[in-house]
C-alpha positions in Angstrom: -0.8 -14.7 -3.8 0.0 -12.6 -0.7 -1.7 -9.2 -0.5 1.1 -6.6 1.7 0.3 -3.2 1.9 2.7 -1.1 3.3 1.5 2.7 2.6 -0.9 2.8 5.0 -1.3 3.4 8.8 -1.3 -0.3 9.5 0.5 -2.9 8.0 -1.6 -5.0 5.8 -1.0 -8.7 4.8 -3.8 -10.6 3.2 -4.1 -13.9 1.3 -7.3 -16.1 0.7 -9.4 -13.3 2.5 -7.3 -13.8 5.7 -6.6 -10.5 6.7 -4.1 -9.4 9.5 -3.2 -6.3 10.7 -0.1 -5.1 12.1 0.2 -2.2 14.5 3.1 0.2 12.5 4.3 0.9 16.1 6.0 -2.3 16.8 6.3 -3.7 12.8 10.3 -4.5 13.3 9.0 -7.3 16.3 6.2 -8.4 14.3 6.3 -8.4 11.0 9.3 -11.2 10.5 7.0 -14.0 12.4 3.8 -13.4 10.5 5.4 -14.0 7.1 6.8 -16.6 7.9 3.7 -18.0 9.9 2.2 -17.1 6.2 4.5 -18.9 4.2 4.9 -21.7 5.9 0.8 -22.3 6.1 0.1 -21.0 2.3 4.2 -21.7 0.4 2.6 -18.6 -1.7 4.9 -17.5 -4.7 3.5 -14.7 -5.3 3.8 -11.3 -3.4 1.9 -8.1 -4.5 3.0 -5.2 -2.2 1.1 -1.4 -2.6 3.6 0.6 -1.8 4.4 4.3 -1.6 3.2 6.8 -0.1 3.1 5.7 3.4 5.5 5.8 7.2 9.3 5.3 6.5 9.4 2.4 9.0 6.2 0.6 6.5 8.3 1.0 3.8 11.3 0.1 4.9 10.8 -3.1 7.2 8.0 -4.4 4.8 10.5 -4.7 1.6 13.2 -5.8 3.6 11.1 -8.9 5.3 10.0 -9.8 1.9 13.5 -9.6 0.4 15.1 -11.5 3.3 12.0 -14.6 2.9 12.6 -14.4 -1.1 16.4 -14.9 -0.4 16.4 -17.5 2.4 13.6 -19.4 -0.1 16.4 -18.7 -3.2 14.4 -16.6 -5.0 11.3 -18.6 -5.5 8.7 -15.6 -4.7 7.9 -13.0 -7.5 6.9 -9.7 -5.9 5.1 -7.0 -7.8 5.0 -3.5 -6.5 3.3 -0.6 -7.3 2.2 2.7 -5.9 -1.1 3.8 -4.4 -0.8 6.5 -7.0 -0.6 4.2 -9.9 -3.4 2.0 -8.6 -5.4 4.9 -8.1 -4.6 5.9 -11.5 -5.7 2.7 -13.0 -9.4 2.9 -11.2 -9.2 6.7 -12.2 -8.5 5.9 -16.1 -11.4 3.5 -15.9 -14.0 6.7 -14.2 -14.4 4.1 -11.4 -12.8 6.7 -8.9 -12.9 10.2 -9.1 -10.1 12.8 -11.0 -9.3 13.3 -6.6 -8.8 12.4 -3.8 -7.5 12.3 -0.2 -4.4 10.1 0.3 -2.7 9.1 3.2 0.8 10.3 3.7 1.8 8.9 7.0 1.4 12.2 8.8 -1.0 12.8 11.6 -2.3 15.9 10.6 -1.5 15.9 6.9 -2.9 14.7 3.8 -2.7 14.8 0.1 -5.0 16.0 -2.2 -4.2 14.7 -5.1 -5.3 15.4 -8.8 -5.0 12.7 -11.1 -5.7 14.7 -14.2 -2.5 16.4 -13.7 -0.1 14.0 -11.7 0.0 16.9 -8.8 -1.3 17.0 -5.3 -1.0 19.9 -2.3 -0.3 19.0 1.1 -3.4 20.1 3.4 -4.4 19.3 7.1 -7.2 16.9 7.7 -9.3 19.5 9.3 -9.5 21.5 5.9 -10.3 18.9 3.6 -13.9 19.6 1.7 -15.9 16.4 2.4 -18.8 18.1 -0.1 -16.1 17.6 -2.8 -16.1 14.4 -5.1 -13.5 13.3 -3.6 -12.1 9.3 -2.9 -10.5 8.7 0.5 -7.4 6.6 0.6 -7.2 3.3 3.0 -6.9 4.0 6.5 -7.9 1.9 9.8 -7.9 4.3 12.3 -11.6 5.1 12.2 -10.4 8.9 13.7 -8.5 9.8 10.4 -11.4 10.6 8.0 -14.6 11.8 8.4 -15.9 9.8 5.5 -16.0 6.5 4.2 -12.2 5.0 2.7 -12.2 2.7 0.3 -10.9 -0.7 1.1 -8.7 -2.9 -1.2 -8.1 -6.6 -0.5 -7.1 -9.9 -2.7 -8.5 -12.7 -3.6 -5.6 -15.4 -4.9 -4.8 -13.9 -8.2 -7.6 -10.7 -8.2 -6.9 -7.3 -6.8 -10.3 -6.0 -5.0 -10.8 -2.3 -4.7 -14.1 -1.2 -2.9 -15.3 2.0 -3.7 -19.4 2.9 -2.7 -20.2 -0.6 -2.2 -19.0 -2.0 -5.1 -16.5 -4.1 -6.0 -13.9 -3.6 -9.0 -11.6 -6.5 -10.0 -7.7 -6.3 -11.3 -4.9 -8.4 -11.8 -1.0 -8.0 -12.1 -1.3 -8.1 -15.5 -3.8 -5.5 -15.9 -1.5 -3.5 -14.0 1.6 -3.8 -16.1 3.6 -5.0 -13.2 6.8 -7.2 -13.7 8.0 -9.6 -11.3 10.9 -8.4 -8.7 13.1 -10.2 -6.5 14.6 -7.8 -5.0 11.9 -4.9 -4.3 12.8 -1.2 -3.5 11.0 1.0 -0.8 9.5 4.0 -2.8 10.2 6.6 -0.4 8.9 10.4 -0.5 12.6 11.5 0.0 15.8 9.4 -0.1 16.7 8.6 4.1 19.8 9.7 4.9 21.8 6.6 6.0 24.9 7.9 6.4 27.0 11.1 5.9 29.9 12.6 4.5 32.6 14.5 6.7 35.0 16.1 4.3 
């Protein structure tokens, strides 16, 4: 199974604990010959993408790679997506992460903190956030971003691998309630604006 997450500051794609990263600055060049470099080495039928919140171009270049490869293959990949926040929620549920935490937004200067007892978040700058809070920190690999330790999440053929205080917690598709796609939707913040109406 192929790990691809696209909701944070780099692309991620991961399978058999070969993990690459891909700059989100030039993702359109790149992203196209690695999957493909991928497939071709691993014929994987299995894609599990974390997706939402994260950069419009992540979201958008990373579902349409993986639809155009399930297409030109006619359909032979299942992809499963989900959410950071429903991801988070499952470790939440099982008190392996705390009720909060800080999660990326693709923003510079901007964060969510997000409360998972109540489904709600506010929108603060990274200079305000309380590190003396119990607080999780979402994915990132710019080593600027936080000034604490993120957790890390990786897969290993069919497990899902979240790291949190150097431990590791296991999950699976099925745990997770996820359905296979073959066609998979960018979950963006706000709807882009592809075109508009002149009346």
């Amino acid at each position: 199974m192929l790990f691809l997450n696209i909701s944070t500051d780099n692309m991620v794609l991961e399978i058999e604990w070969e993990k690459i990263l891909l700059n989100r600055n030039d993702i359109e060049n790149t992203l196209w010959q690695k999957l493909v470099q991928i497939y071709r080495q691993y014929h994987f039928d299995k894609v599990f993408i974390l997706n939402w919140p994260g950069g419009f171009t992540n979201l958008r270049v990373g579902t349409l790679t993986v639809n155009l490869l399930n297409s030109l293959e006619n359909g032979k990949i299942d992809a499963y997506s989900i959410t950071k926040i429903d991801f988070f929620k499952h470790f939440v549920d099982q008190w392996i992460l705390p009720n909060k935490g800080i999660i990326y937004i693709w923003q510079r200067k901007n964060v969510w903190l997000y409360d998972f007892t109540k489904w709600d978040y506010e929108t603060i700058k990274i200079d305000e956030i309380d590190y003396d809070d119990e607080l999780f920190f979402d994915l990132v690999y710019e080593d600027w971003y936080f000034d604490s330790e993120t957790i890390d999440i990786n897969c290993n053929n069919e497990d899902i691998v979240l790291s949190y205080k150097w431990e590791e917690y296991k999950t699976s598709i099925e745990e997770l309630w996820l359905q296979a796609e073959k066609l998979v939707d960018a979950k963006y913040f706000i709807k882009p604006i592809m075109w508009k109406q002149w009346q």
